[in-house]
PDB file of N, H, CA, C and O in Angstrom:
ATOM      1  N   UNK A   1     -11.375   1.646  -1.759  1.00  0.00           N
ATOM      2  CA  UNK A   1     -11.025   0.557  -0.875  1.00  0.00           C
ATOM      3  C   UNK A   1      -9.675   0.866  -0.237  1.00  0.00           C
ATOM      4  O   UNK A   1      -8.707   1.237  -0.900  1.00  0.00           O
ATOM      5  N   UNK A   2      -9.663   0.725   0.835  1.00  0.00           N
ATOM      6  H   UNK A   2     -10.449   0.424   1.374  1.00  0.00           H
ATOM      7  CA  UNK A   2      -8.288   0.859   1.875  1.00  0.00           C
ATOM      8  C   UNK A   2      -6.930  -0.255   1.290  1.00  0.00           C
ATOM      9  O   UNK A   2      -6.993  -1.485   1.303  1.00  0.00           O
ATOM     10  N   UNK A   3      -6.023   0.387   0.916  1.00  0.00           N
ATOM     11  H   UNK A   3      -5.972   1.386   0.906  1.00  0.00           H
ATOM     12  CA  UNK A   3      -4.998  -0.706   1.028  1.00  0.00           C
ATOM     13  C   UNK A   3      -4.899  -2.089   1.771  1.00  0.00           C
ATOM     14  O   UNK A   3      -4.692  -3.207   1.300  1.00  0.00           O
ATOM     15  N   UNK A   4      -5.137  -1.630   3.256  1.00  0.00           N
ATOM     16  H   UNK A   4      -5.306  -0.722   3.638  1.00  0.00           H
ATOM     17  CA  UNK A   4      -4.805  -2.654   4.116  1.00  0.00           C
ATOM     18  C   UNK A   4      -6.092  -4.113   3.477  1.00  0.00           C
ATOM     19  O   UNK A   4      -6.057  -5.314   3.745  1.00  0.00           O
ATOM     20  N   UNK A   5      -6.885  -3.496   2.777  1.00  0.00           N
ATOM     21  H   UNK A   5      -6.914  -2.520   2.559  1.00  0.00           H
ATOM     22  CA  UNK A   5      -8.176  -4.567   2.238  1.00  0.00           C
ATOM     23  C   UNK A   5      -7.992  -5.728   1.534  1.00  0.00           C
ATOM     24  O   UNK A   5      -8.643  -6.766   1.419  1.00  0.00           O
ATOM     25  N   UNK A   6      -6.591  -5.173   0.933  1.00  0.00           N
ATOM     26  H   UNK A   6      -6.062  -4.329   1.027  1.00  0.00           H
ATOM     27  CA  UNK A   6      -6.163  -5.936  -0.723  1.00  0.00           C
ATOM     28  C   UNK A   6      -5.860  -7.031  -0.788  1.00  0.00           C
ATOM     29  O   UNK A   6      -4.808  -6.992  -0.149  1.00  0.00           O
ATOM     30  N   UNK A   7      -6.013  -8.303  -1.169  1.00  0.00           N
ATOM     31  H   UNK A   7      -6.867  -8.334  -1.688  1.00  0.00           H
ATOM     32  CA  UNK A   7      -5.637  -9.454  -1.392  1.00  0.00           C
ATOM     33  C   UNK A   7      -3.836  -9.642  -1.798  1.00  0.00           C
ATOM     34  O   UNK A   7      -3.199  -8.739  -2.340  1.00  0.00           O
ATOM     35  N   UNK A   8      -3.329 -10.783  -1.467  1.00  0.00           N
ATOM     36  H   UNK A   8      -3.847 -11.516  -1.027  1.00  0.00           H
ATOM     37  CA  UNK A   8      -1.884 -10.703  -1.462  1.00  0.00           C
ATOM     38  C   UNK A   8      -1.778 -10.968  -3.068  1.00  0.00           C
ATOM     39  O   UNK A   8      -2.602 -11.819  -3.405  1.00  0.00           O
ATOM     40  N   UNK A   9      -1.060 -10.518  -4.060  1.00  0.00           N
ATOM     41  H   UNK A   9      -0.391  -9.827  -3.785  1.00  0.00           H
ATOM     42  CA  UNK A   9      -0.224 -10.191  -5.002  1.00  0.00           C
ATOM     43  C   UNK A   9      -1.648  -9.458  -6.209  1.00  0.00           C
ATOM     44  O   UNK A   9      -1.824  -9.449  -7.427  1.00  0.00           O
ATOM     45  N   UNK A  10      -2.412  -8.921  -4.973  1.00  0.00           N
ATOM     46  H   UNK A  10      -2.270  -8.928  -3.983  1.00  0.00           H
ATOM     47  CA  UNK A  10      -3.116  -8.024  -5.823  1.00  0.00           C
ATOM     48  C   UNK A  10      -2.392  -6.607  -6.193  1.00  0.00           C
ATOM     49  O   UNK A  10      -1.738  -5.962  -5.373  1.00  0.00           O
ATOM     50  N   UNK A  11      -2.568  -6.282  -7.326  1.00  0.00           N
ATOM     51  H   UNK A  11      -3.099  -6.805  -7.993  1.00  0.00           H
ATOM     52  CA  UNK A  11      -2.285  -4.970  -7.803  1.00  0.00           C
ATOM     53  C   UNK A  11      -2.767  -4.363  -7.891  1.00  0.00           C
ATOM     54  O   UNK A  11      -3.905  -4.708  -8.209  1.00  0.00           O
ATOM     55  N   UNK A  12      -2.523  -2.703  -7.723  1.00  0.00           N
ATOM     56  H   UNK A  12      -1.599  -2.424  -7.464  1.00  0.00           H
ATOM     57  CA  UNK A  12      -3.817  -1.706  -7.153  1.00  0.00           C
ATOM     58  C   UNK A  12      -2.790  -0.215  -7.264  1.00  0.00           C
ATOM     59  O   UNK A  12      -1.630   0.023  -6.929  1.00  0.00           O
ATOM     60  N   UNK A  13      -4.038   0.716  -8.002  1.00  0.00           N
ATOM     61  H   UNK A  13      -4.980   0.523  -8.274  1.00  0.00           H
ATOM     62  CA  UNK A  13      -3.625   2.331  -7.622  1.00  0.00           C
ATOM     63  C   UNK A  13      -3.622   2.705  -6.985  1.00  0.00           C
ATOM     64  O   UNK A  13      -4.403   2.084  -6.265  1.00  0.00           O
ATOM     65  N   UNK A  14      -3.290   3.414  -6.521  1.00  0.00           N
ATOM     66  H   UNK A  14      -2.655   3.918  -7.106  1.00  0.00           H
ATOM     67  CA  UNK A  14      -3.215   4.461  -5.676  1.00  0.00           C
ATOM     68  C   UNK A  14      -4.211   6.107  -5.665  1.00  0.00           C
ATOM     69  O   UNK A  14      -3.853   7.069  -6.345  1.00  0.00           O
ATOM     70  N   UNK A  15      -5.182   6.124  -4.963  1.00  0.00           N
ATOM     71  H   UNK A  15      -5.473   5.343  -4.410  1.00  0.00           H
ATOM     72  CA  UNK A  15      -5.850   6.881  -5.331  1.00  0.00           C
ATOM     73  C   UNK A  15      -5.699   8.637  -4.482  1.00  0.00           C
ATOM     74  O   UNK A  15      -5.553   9.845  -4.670  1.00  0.00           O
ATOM     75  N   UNK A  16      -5.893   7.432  -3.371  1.00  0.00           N
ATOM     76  H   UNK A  16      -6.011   6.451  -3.219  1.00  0.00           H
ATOM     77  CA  UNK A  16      -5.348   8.845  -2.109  1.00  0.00           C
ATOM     78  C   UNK A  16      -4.565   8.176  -1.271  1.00  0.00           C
ATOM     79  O   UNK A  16      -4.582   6.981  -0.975  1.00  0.00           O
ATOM     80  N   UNK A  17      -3.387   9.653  -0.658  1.00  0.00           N
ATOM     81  H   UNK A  17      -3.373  10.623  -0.898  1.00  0.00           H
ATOM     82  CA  UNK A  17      -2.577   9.233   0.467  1.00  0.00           C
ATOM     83  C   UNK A  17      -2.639  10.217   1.387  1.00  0.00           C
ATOM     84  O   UNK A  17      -2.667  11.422   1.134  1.00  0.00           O
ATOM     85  N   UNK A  18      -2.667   9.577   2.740  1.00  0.00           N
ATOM     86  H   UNK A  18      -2.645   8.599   2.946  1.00  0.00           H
ATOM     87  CA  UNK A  18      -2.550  10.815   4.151  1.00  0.00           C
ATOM     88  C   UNK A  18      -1.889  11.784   4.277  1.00  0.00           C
ATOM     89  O   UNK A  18      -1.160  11.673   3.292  1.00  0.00           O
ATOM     90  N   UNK A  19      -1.678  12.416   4.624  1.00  0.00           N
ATOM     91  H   UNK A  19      -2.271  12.506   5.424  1.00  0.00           H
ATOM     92  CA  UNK A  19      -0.833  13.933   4.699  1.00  0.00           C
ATOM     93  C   UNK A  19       0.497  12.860   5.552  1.00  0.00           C
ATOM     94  O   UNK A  19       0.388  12.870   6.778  1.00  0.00           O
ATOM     95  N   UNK A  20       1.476  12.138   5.080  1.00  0.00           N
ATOM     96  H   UNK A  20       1.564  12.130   4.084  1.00  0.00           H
ATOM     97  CA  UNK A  20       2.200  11.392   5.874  1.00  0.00           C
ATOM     98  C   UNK A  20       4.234  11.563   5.100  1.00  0.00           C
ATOM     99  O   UNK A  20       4.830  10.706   4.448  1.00  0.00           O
ATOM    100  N   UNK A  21       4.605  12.557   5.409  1.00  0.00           N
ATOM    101  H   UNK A  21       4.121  13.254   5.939  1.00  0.00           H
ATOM    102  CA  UNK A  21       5.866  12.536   4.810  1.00  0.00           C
ATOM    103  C   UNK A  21       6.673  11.366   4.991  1.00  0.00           C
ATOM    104  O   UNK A  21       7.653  11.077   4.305  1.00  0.00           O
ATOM    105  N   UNK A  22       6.248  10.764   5.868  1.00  0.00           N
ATOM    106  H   UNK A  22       5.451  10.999   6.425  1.00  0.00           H
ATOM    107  CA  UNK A  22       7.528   9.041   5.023  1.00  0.00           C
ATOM    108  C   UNK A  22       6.915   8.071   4.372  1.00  0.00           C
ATOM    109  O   UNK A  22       7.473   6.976   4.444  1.00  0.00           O
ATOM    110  N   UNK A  23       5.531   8.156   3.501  1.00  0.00           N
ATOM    111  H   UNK A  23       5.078   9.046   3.442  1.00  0.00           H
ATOM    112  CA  UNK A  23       4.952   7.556   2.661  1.00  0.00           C
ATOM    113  C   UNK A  23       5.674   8.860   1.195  1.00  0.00           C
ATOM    114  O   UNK A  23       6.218   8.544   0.138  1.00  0.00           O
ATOM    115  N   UNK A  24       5.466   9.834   1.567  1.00  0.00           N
ATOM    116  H   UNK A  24       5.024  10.091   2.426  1.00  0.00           H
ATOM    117  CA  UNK A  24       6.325  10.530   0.249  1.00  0.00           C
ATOM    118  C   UNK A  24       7.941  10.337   0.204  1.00  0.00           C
ATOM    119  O   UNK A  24       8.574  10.223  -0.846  1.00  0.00           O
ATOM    120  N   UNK A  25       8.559  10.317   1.627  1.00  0.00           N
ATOM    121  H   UNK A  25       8.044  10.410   2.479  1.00  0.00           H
ATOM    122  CA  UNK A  25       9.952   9.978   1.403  1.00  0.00           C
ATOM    123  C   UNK A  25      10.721   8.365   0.662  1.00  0.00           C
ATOM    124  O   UNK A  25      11.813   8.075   0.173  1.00  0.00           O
ATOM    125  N   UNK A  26       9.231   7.525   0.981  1.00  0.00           N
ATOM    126  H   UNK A  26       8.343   7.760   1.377  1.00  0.00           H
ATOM    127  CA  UNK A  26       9.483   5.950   0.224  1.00  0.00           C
ATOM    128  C   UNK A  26       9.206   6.430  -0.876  1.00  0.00           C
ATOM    129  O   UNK A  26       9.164   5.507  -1.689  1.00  0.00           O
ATOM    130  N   UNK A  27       8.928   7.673  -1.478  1.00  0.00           N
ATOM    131  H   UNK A  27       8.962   8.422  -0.817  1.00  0.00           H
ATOM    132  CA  UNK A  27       8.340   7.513  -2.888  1.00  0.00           C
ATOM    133  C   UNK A  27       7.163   7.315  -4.124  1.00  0.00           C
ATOM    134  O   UNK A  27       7.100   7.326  -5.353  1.00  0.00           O
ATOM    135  N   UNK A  28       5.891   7.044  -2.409  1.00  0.00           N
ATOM    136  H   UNK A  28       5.943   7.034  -1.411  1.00  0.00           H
ATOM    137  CA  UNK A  28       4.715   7.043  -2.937  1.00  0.00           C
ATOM    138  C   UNK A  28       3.924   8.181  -3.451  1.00  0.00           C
ATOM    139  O   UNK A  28       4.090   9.259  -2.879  1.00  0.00           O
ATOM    140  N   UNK A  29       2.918   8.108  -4.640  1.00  0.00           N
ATOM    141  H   UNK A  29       2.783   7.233  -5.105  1.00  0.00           H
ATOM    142  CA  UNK A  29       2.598   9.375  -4.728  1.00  0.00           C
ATOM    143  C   UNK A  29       1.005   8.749  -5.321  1.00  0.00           C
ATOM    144  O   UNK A  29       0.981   7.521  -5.407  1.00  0.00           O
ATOM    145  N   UNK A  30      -0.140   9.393  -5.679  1.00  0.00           N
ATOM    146  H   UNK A  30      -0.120  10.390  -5.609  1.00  0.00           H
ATOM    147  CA  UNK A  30      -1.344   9.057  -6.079  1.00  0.00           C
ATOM    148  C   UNK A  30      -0.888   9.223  -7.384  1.00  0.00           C
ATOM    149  O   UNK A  30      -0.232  10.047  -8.020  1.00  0.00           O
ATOM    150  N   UNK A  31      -1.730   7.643  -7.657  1.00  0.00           N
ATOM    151  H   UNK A  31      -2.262   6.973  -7.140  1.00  0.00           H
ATOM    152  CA  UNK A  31      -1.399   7.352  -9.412  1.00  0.00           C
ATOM    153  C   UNK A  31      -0.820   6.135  -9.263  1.00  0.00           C
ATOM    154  O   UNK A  31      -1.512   5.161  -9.559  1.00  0.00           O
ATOM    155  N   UNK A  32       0.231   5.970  -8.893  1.00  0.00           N
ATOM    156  H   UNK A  32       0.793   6.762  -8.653  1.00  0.00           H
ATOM    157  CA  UNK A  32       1.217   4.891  -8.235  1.00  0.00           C
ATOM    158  C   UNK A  32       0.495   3.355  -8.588  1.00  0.00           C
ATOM    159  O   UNK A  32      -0.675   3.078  -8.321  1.00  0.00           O
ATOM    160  N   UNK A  33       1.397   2.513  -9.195  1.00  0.00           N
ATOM    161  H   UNK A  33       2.347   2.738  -9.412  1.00  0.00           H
ATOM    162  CA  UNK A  33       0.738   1.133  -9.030  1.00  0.00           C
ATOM    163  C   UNK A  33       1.680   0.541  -8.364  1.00  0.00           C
ATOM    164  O   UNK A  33       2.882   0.429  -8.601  1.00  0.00           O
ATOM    165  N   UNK A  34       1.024   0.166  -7.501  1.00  0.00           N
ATOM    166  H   UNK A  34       0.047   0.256  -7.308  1.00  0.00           H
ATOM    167  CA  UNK A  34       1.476  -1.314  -6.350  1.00  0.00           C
ATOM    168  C   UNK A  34       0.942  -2.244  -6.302  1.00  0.00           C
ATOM    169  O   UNK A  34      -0.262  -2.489  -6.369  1.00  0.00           O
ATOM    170  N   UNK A  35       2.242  -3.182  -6.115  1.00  0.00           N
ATOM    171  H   UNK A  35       3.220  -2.982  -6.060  1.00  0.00           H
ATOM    172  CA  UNK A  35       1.554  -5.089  -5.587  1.00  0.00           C
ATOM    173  C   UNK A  35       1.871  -4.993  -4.004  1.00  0.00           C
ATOM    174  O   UNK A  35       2.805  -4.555  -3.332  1.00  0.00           O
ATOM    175  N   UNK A  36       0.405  -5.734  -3.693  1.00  0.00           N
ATOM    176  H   UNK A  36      -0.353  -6.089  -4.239  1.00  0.00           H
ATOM    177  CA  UNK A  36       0.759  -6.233  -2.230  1.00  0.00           C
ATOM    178  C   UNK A  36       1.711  -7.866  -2.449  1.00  0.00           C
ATOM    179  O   UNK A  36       1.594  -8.699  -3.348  1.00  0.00           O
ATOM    180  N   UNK A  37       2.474  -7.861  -1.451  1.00  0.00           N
ATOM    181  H   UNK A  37       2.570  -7.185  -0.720  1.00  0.00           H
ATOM    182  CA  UNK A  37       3.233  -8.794  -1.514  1.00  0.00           C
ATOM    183  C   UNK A  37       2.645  -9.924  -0.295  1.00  0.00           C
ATOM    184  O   UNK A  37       2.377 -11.121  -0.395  1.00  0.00           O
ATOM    185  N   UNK A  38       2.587  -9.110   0.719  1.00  0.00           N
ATOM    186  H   UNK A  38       2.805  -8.137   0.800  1.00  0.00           H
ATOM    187  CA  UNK A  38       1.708 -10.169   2.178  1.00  0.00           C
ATOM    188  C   UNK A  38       0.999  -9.199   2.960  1.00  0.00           C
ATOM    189  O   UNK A  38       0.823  -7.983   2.891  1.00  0.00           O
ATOM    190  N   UNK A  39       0.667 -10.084   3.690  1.00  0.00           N
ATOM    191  H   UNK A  39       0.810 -11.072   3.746  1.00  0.00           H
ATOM    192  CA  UNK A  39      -0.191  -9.449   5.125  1.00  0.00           C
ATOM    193  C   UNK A  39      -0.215 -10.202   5.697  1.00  0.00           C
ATOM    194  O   UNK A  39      -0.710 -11.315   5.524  1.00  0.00           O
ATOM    195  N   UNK A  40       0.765  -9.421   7.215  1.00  0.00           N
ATOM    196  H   UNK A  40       1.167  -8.517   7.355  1.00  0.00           H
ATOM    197  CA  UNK A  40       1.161  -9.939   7.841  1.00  0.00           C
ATOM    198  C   UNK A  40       0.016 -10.371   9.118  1.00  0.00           C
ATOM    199  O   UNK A  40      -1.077  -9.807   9.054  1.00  0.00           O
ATOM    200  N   UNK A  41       0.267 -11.421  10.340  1.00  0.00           N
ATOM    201  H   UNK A  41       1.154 -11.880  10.391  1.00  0.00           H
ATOM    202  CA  UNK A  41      -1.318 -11.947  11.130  1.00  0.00           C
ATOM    203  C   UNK A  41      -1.024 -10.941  11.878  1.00  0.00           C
ATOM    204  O   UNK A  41      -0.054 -10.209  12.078  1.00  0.00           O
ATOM    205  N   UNK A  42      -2.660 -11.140  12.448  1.00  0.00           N
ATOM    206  H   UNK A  42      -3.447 -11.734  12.286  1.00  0.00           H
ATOM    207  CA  UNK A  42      -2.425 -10.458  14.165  1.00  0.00           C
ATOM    208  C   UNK A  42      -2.706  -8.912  13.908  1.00  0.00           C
ATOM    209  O   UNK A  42      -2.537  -8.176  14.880  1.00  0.00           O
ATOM    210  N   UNK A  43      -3.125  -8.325  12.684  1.00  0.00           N
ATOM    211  H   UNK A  43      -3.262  -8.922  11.894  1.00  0.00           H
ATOM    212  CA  UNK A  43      -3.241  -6.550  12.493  1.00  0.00           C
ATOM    213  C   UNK A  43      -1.622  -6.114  12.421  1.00  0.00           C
ATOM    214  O   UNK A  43      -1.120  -5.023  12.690  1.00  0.00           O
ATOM    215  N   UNK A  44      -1.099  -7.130  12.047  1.00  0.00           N
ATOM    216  H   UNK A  44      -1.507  -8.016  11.829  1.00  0.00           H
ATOM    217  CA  UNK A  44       1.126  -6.582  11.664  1.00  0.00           C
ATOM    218  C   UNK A  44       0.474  -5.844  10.364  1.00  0.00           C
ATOM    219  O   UNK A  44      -0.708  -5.585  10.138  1.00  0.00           O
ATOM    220  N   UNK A  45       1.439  -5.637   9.724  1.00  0.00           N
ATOM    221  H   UNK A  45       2.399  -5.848   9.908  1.00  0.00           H
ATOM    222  CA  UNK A  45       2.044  -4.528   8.574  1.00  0.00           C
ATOM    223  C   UNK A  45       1.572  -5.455   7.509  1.00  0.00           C
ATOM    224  O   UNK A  45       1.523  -6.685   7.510  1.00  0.00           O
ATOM    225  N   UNK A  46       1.181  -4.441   6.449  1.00  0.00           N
ATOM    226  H   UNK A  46       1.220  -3.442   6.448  1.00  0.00           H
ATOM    227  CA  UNK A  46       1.344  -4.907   4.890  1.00  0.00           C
ATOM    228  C   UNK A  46       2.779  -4.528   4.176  1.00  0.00           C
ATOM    229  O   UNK A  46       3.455  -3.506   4.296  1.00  0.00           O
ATOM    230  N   UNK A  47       3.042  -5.915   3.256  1.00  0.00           N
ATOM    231  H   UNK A  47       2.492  -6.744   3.158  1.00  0.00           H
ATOM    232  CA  UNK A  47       4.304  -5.588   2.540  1.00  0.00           C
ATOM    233  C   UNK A  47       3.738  -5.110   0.877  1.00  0.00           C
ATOM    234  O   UNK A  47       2.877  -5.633   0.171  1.00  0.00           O
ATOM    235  N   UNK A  48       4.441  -4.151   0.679  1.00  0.00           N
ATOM    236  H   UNK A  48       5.141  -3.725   1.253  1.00  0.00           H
ATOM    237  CA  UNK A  48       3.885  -3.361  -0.942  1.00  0.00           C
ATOM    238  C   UNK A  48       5.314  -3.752  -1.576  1.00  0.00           C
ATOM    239  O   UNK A  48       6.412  -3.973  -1.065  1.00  0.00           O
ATOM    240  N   UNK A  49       4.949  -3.747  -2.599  1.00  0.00           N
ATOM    241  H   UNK A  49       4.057  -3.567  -3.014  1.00  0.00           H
ATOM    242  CA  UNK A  49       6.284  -3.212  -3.950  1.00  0.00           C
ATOM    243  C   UNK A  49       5.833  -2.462  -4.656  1.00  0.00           C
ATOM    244  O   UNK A  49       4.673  -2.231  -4.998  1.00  0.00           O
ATOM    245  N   UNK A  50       7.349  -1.785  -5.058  1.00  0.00           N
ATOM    246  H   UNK A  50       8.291  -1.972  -4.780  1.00  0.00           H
ATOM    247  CA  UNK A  50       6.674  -0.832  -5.453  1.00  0.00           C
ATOM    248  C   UNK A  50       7.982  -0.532  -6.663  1.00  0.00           C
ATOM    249  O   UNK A  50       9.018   0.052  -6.346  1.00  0.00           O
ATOM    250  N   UNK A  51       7.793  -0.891  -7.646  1.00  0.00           N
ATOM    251  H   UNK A  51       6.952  -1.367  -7.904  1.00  0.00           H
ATOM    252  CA  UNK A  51       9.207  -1.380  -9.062  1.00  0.00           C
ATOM    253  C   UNK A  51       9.657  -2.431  -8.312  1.00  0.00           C
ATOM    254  O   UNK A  51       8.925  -3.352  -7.950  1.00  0.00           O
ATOM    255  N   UNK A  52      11.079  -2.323  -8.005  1.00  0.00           N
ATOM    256  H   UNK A  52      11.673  -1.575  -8.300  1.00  0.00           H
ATOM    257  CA  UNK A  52      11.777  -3.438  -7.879  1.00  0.00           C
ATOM    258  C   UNK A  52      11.796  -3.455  -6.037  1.00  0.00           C
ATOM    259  O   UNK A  52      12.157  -4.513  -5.523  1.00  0.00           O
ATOM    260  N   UNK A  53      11.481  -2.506  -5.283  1.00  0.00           N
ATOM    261  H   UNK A  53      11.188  -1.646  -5.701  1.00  0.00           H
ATOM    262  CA  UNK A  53      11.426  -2.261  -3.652  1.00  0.00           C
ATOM    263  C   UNK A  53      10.414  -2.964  -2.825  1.00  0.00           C
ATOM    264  O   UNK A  53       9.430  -3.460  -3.374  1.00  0.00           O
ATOM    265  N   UNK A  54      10.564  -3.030  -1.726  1.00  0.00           N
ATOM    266  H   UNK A  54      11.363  -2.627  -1.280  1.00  0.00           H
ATOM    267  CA  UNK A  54       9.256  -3.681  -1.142  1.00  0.00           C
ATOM    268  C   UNK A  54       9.262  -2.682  -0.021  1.00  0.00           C
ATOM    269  O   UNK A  54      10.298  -2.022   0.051  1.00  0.00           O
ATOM    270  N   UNK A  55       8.622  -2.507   0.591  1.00  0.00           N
ATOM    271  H   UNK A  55       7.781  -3.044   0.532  1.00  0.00           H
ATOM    272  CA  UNK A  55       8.068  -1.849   1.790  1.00  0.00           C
ATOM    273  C   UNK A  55       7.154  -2.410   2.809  1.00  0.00           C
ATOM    274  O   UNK A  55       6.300  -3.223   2.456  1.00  0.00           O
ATOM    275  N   UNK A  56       7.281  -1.979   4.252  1.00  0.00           N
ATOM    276  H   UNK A  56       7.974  -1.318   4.539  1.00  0.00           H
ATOM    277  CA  UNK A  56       6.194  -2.700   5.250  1.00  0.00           C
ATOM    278  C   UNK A  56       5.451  -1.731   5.618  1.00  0.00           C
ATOM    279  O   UNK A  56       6.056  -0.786   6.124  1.00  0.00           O
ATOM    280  N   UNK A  57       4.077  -1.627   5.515  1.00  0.00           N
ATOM    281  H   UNK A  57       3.585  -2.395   5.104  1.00  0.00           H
ATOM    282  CA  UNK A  57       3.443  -0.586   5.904  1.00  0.00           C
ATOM    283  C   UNK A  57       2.652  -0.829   7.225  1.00  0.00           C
ATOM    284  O   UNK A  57       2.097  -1.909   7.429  1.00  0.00           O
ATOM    285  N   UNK A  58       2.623  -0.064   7.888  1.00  0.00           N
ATOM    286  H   UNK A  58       3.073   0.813   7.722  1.00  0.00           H
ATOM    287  CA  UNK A  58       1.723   0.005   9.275  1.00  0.00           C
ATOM    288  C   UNK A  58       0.154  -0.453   8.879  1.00  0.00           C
ATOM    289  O   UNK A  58      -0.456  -0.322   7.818  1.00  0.00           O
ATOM    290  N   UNK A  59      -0.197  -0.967   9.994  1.00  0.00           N
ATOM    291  H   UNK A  59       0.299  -1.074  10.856  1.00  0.00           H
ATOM    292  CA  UNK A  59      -1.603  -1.507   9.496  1.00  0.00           C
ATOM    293  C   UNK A  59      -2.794  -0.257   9.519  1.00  0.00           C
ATOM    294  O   UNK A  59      -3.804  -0.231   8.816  1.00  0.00           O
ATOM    295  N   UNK A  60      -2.294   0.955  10.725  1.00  0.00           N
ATOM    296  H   UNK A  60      -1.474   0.934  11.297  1.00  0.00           H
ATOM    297  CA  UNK A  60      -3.198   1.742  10.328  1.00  0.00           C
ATOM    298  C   UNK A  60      -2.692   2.698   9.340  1.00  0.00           C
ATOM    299  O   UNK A  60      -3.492   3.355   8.674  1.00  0.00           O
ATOM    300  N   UNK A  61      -1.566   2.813   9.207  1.00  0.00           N
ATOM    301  H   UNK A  61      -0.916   2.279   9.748  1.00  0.00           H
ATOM    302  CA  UNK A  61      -1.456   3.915   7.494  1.00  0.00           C
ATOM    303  C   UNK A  61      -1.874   3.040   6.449  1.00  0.00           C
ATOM    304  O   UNK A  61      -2.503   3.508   5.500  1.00  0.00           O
ATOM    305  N   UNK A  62      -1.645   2.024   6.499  1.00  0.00           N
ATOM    306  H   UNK A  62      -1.134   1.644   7.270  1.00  0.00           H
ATOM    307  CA  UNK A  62      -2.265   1.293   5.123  1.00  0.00           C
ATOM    308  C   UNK A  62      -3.811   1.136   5.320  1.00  0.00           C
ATOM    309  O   UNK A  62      -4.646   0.970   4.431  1.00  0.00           O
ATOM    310  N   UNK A  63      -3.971   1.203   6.361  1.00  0.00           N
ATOM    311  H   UNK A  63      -3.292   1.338   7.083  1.00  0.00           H
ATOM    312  CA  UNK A  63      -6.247   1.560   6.044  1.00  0.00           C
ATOM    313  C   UNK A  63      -6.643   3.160   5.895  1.00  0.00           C
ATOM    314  O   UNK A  63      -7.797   3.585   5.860  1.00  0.00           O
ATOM    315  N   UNK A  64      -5.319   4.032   5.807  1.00  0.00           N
ATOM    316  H   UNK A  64      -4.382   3.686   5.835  1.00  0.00           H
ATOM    317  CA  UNK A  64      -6.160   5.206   5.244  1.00  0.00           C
ATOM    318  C   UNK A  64      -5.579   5.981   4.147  1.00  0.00           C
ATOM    319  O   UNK A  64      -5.747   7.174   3.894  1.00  0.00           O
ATOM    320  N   UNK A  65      -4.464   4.617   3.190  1.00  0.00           N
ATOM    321  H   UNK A  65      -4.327   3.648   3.395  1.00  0.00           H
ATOM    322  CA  UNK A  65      -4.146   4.613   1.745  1.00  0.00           C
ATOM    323  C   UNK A  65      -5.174   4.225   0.881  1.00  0.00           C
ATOM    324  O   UNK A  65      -5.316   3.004   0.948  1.00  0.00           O
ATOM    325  N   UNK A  66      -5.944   4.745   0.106  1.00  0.00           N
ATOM    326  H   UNK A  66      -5.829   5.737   0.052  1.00  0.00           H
ATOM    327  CA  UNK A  66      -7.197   4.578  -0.716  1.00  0.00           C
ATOM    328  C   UNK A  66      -6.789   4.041  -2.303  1.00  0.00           C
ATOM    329  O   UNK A  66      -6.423   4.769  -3.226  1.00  0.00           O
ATOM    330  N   UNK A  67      -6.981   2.394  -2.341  1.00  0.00           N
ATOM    331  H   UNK A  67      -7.279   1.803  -1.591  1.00  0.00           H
ATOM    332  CA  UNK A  67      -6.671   1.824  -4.117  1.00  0.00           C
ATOM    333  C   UNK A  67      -7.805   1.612  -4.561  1.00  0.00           C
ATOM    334  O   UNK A  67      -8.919   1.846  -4.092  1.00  0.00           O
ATOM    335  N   UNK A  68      -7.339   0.973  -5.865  1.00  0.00           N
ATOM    336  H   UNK A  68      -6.433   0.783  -6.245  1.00  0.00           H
ATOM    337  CA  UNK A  68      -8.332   0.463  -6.569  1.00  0.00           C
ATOM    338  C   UNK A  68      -7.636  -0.300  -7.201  1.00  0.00           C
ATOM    339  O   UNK A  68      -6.474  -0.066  -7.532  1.00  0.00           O
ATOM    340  N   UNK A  69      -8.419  -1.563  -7.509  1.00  0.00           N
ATOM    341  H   UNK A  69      -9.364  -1.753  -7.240  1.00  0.00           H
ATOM    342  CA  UNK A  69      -7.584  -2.679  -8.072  1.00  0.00           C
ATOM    343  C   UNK A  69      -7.569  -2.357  -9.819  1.00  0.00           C
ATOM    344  O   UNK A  69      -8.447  -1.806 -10.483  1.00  0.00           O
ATOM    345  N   UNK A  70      -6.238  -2.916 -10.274  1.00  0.00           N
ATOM    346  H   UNK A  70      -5.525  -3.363  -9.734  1.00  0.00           H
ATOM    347  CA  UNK A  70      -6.166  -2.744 -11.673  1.00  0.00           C
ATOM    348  C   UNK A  70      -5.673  -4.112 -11.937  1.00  0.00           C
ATOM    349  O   UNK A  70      -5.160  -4.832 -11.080  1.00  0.00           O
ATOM    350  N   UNK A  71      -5.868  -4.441 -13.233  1.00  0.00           N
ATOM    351  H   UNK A  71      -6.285  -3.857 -13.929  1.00  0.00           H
ATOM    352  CA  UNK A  71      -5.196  -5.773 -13.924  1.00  0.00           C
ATOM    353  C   UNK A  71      -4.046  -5.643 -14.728  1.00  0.00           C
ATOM    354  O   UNK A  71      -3.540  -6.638 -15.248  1.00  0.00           O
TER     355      UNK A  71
END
């Protein structure tokens, strides 16, 4: 399932990421657990955390970040 899919304060792995060096320069890597925090209207950005950080992700890099929800 695409990131951009995820329900807000759902938590989710990280399974695959795009060949995208400022998703590795924030620190993301596959394995990774993240909470979505919002989603924003209109096709805007998703907000992730990620430990104690939050991040806004583009709406199309976050539909070709691949999770899976965990509890």
């Amino acid at each position: 399932m695409a990131l951009y899919q995820m329900k807000k304060n759902c938590k989710c792995q990280i399974e695959k990421l795009p060949c995208n060096h400022l998703l590795k320069c924030l620190g993301m890597r596959e394995g990774m657990t993240v909470c979505v925090k919002s989603r924003q209207p209109l096709g805007g950005p998703i907000v992730i955390e990620i430990g104690k950080r939050s991040f806004a992700i583009a709406r199309d890099v976050a539909e070709e970040i691949v999770v899976r929800e965990v509890n």
